[in-house]
N, C-alpha and C positions, 0 to 999 in steps of 0.2 A: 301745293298750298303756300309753299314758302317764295314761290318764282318774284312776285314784288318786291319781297326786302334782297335777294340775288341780283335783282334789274335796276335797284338802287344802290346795291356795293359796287356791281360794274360800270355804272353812269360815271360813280367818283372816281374811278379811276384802277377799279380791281382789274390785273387781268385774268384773262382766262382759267390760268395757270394756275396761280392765288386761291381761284374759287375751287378747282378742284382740290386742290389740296388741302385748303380748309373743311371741304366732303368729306375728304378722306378720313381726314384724322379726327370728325365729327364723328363718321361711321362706326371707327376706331374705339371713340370712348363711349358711343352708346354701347359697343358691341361689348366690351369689356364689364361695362355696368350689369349688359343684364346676365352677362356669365356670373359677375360677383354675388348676386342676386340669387339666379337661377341653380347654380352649383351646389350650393350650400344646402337648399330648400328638397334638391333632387334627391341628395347624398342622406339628407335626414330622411325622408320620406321611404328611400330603399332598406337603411335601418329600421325603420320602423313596421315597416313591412315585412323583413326577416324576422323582427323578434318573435313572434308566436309562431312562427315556421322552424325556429330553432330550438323553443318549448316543445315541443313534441317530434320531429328529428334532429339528429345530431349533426347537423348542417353549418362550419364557419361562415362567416360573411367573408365575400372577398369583393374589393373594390371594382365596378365596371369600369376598367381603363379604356379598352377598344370605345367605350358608347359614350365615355367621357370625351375623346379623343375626336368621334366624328361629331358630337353636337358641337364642338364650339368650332369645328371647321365648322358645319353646313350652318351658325349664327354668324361666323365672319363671311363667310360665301353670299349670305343670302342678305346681308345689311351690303356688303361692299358691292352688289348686282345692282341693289335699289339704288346707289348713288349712283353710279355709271351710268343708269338710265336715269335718272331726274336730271346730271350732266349731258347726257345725250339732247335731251328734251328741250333744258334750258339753252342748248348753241344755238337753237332753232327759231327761237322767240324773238321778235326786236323788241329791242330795250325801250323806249319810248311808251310804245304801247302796252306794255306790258306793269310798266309805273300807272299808266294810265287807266287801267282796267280796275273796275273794283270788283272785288269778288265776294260773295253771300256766302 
């Protein structure tokens, strides 16, 4: 969706190099956003979930660190994959036409 304003950073002068690492570090703070987001929302929800489970057995809550641990891998996994291929995608494209394309 974005390949237009990408084909007019590198007309001016972005390299290659530039744009992926502008990805990257995009990836970066989406991915961080929706953990700050997502973590917080997760962690209330599991309390809240325990507390009538702990009203009727004697059950502590204990923090899911393993599930903590693989979800914001498989959010940085799976945002840093989607850049990789929209950079893959975008080497492929000429620049001209790609300014020149309009898209619905």
């Amino acid at each position: 969706m974005r390949a237009r304003e990408f084909a007019v950073l590198r007309s001016v002068g972005m390299t290659p190099e530039s744009l992926r690492s502008m990805l990257n570090y995009e990836s970066i703070l989406c991915s961080l956003k929706a953990l700050a987001i997502g973590i917080p929302v997760g962690l209330a929800i599991t309390v809240a979930i325990n507390l009538p489970i702990r009203s009727m057995f004697p059950v502590s809550y204990t923090l899911p660190w393993l599930s903590l641990i693989l979800c914001v891998l498989v959010v940085f996994l799976i945002t840093w994959d989607t850049v990789r291929y929209a950079v893959h995608k975008l080497d492929r494209q000429n620049i001209i036409e790609t300014i020149r394309s309009e898209q619905i």
